[in-house]
N, C-alpha and C positions, 0 to 999 in steps of 0.2 A: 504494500500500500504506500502511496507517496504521501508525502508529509511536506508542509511549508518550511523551510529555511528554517533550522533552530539556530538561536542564537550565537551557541558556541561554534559552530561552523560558520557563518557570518561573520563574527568578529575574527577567525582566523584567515577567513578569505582574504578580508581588506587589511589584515596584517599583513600579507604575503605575497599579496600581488600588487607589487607598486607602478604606481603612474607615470613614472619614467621611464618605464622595459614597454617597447610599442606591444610586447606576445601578451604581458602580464594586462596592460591597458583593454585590450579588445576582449580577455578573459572577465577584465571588471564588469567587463559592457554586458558579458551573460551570465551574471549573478543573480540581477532580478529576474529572470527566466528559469534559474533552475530549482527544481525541487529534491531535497533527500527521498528516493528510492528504498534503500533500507541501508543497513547500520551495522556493523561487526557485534556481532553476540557476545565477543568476552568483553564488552563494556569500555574501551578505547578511546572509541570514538570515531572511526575511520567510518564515513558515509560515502555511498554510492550515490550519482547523480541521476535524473533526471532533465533533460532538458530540449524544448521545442527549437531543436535547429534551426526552422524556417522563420524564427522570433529575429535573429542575431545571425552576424558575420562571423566566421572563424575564425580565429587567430592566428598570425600566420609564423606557426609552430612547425607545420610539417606534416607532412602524413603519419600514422601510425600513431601510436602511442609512447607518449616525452613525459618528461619529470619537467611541468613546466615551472616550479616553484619547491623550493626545499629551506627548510630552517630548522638549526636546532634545537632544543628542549633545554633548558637549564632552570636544574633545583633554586632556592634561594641559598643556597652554601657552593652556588659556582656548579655544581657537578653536571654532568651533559648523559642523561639518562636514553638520551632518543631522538628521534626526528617527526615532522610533518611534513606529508609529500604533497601535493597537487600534481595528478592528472592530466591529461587533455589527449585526446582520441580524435585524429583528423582535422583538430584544430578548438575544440569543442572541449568544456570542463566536462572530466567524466568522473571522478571520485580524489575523496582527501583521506589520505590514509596515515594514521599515526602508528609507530615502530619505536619497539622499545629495547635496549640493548644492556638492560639490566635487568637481574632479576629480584634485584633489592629495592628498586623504586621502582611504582605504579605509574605508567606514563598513559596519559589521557589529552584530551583535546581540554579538558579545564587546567590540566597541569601546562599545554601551548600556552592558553590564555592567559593566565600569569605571568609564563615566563616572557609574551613579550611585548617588552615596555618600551617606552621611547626610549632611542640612543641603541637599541639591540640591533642590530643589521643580520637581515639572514644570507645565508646566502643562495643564490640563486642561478638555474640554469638551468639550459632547455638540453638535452640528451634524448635522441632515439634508443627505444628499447625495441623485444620483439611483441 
């Protein structure tokens, strides 16, 4: 069942896709077009997209499926527990996935949202996968 835009997805999108990257800019432009599809069952947060194609332009990422946005995760004591991915499939947001690379901290899309504050820079880039 699709579901409207929550929050914590929302605020992570426009953390991480800045206005200055023209891929990341035309990704903002199908924000308000997409809907969560459904959601990772262990509780994460990583959401599958929804989204009316013929709403919005692609972005011109490339065919196939890119890493068109990545940032890392950081505790409040510095530590870098994981990452948040962003998607895109022929140019089009297709899911945000979050990756956890310990097994002593919980990493979550509420744990993203904390970690990032102004003055955090992620880093970013677009990469063909299969």
């Amino acid at each position: 069942m699709t579901e409207t835009l929550p929050a914590d997805v929302a605020l992570v999108l426009e953390a991480v896709l800045h206005e200055d990257d023209p891929v990341h800019l035309a990704l903002r432009r199908q924000v308000p077009h997409i809907r969560v599809q459904g959601r990772c069952t262990c509780g994460c947060g990583t959401a599958y997209f929804d989204l009316d194609t013929h709403a919005v332009e692609p972005a011109p990422s490339g065919p196939g499926t890119v890493v068109a946005a990545e940032v890392l995760i950081f505790t409040e004591d510095g530590e870098c527990p994981g990452e948040v991915l962003v998607f895109a499939q022929g140019g089009y947001l297709s899911w945000l996935e979050v990756c956890t690379w310990s097994d002593g901290t919980e990493v979550t899309l509420a744990t993203a949202v904390r970690s990032l504050r102004p003055g955090c820079q992620p880093s970013c880039k677009v990469e063909a996968s299969d």
